[in-house]
C-alpha positions in Angstrom: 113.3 99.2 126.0 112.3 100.9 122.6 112.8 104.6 122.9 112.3 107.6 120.5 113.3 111.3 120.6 112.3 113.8 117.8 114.1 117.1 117.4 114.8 119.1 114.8 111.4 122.1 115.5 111.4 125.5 115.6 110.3 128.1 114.0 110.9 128.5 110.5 109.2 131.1 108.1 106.6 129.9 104.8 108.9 128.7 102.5 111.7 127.7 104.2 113.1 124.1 105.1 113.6 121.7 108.2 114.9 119.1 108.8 113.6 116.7 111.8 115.4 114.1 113.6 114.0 110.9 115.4 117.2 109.0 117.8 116.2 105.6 118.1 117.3 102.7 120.3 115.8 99.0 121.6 114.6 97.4 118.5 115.7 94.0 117.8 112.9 92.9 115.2 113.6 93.5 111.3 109.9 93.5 110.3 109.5 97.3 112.0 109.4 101.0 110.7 109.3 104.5 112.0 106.5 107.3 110.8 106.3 110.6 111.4 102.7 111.6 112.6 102.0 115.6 113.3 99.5 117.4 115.1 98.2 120.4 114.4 96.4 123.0 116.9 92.6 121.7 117.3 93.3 118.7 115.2 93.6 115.1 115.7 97.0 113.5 114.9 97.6 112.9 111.0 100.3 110.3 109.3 103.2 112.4 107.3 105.7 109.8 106.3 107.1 106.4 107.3 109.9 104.5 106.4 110.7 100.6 107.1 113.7 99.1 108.4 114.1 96.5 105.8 114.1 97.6 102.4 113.4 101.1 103.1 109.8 101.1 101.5 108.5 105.1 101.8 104.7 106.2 102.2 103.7 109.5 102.4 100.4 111.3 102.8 99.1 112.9 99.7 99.0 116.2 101.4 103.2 116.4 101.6 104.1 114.5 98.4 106.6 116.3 96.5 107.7 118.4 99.7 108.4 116.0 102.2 111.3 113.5 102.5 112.1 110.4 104.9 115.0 108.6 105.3 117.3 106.8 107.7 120.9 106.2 109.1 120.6 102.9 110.5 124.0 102.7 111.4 123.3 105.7 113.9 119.7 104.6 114.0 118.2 107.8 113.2 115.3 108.9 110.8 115.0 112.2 109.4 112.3 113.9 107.8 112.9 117.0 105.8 110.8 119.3 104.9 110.9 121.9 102.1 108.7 125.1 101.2 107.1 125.2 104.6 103.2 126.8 104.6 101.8 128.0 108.1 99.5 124.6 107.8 102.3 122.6 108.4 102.8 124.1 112.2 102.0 121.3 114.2 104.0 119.4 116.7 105.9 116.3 115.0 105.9 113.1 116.4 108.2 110.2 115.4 107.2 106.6 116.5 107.9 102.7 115.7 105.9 100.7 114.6 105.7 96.7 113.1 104.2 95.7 109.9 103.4 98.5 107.9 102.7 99.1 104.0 100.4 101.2 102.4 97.3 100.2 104.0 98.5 100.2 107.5 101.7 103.2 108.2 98.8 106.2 108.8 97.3 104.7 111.4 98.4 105.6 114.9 97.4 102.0 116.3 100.3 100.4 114.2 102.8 102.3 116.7 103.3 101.4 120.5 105.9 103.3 120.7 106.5 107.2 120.3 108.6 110.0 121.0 107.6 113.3 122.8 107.3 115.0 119.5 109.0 118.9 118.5 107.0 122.0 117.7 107.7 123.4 114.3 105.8 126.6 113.6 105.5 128.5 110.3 105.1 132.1 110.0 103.3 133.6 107.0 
Protein backbone atom coordinates (compact mmCIF):
# COMPACT_ATOMS: atom_id res chain seq x y z
CA UNK A 1 0.00 0.00 0.00
CA UNK A 2 1.22 3.58 -0.77
CA UNK A 3 1.49 5.59 2.31
CA UNK A 4 2.47 9.22 3.19
CA UNK A 5 3.24 11.09 6.49
CA UNK A 6 4.10 14.93 6.52
CA UNK A 7 5.77 16.47 9.49
CA UNK A 8 7.87 19.05 9.89
CA UNK A 9 4.73 22.06 11.25
CA UNK A 10 4.67 24.25 13.90
CA UNK A 11 4.71 27.41 14.66
CA UNK A 12 7.23 29.56 13.35
CA UNK A 13 7.32 33.47 13.40
CA UNK A 14 7.13 35.86 9.82
CA UNK A 15 10.33 35.46 8.55
CA UNK A 16 11.62 32.56 9.75
CA UNK A 17 12.24 29.02 8.02
CA UNK A 18 10.77 25.36 7.93
CA UNK A 19 11.52 22.71 6.79
CA UNK A 20 8.65 19.87 6.09
CA UNK A 21 9.06 16.28 5.72
CA UNK A 22 6.89 13.71 3.66
CA UNK A 23 8.04 9.56 4.70
CA UNK A 24 6.99 7.71 1.87
CA UNK A 25 6.56 3.96 1.25
CA UNK A 26 4.64 1.39 -1.44
CA UNK A 27 5.50 2.79 -4.78
CA UNK A 28 6.74 0.56 -7.29
CA UNK A 29 6.09 2.75 -10.58
CA UNK A 30 8.90 5.19 -11.89
CA UNK A 31 6.54 7.51 -13.83
CA UNK A 32 5.14 9.03 -10.20
CA UNK A 33 5.84 12.27 -8.10
CA UNK A 34 5.04 13.80 -4.85
CA UNK A 35 3.47 17.59 -4.35
CA UNK A 36 2.99 19.45 -1.58
CA UNK A 37 -0.66 20.97 -1.54
CA UNK A 38 -1.62 23.42 1.60
CA UNK A 39 -4.72 24.67 2.99
CA UNK A 40 -5.27 27.61 4.40
CA UNK A 41 -8.23 28.50 6.98
CA UNK A 42 -11.52 29.14 4.77
CA UNK A 43 -9.73 28.23 1.63
CA UNK A 44 -9.77 25.44 -0.71
CA UNK A 45 -6.58 23.30 -1.06
CA UNK A 46 -3.81 25.11 -3.27
CA UNK A 47 -0.60 23.25 -5.24
CA UNK A 48 2.89 24.54 -3.54
CA UNK A 49 5.44 22.37 -5.09
CA UNK A 50 6.02 18.97 -6.67
CA UNK A 51 8.84 17.02 -7.51
CA UNK A 52 9.04 13.74 -9.81
CA UNK A 53 10.66 10.52 -9.12
CA UNK A 54 12.51 10.28 -12.36
CA UNK A 55 14.58 13.12 -13.23
CA UNK A 56 13.57 15.29 -10.47
CA UNK A 57 11.58 17.88 -12.70
CA UNK A 58 10.36 20.85 -9.92
CA UNK A 59 7.12 22.96 -10.38
CA UNK A 60 6.17 25.43 -8.13
CA UNK A 61 3.29 27.89 -7.85
CA UNK A 62 4.02 31.37 -8.70
CA UNK A 63 2.98 32.50 -5.32
CA UNK A 64 6.24 30.70 -3.49
CA UNK A 65 8.88 30.95 -6.29
CA UNK A 66 12.04 32.20 -4.86
CA UNK A 67 11.01 31.03 -1.25
CA UNK A 68 10.10 27.72 -1.48
CA UNK A 69 12.22 24.59 -2.15
CA UNK A 70 11.54 20.75 -2.95
CA UNK A 71 13.61 18.07 -3.02
CA UNK A 72 14.03 14.32 -2.24
CA UNK A 73 16.15 11.45 -0.63
CA UNK A 74 15.08 8.58 -2.53
CA UNK A 75 17.27 6.41 -0.91
CA UNK A 76 15.29 7.12 2.47
CA UNK A 77 12.25 7.96 0.33
CA UNK A 78 11.57 11.23 1.73
CA UNK A 79 10.66 14.72 0.25
CA UNK A 80 11.17 17.81 1.87
CA UNK A 81 9.90 21.08 1.31
CA UNK A 82 11.64 24.12 2.86
CA UNK A 83 10.48 27.06 3.41
CA UNK A 84 12.23 30.47 3.92
CA UNK A 85 11.00 34.04 5.07
CA UNK A 86 7.68 32.73 6.33
CA UNK A 87 4.50 35.52 6.06
CA UNK A 88 1.27 34.76 8.27
CA UNK A 89 -0.40 33.82 4.64
CA UNK A 90 1.52 30.93 4.47
CA UNK A 91 -0.31 29.29 7.81
CA UNK A 92 -2.15 26.61 6.39
CA UNK A 93 -1.99 22.95 6.95
CA UNK A 94 0.53 21.14 4.48
CA UNK A 95 -0.28 18.16 2.84
CA UNK A 96 2.15 15.85 0.90
CA UNK A 97 0.73 13.36 -1.59
CA UNK A 98 1.69 11.02 -4.72
CA UNK A 99 0.72 11.26 -7.64
CA UNK A 100 1.40 9.71 -11.52
CA UNK A 101 2.09 11.72 -14.57
CA UNK A 102 2.66 15.14 -13.71
CA UNK A 103 4.45 18.18 -15.63
CA UNK A 104 3.46 21.59 -15.65
CA UNK A 105 0.00 21.38 -16.78
CA UNK A 106 -1.01 18.67 -14.49
CA UNK A 107 1.14 18.74 -10.71
CA UNK A 108 -1.60 21.59 -9.12
CA UNK A 109 -4.31 19.67 -9.51
CA UNK A 110 -5.52 17.61 -6.58
CA UNK A 111 -7.15 14.91 -9.00
CA UNK A 112 -3.56 13.91 -10.18
CA UNK A 113 -3.01 12.45 -6.52
CA UNK A 114 -4.81 9.21 -4.96
CA UNK A 115 -2.82 9.17 -2.39
CA UNK A 116 -2.13 11.67 0.57
CA UNK A 117 -0.79 12.15 3.86
CA UNK A 118 -2.67 13.56 6.93
CA UNK A 119 -0.97 16.91 6.42
CA UNK A 120 1.00 19.25 9.53
CA UNK A 121 -0.12 22.63 10.71
CA UNK A 122 2.46 25.36 10.24
CA UNK A 123 1.27 28.71 11.61
CA UNK A 124 2.97 32.09 11.23
CA UNK A 125 2.89 34.72 13.65
CA UNK A 126 3.21 38.43 12.51
Amino acid sequence: DVQLQASGGGLVQAGGSLTLSCSTSGFTLDDNGIAWFRQAPGKGREGVACITRSGGRTYYADSVVGRVTIFSDNAKNMVHLRIIGLRPEDTAVYYCAQGRYLNDDTWSRERQYPYWGQGTLVTVSS
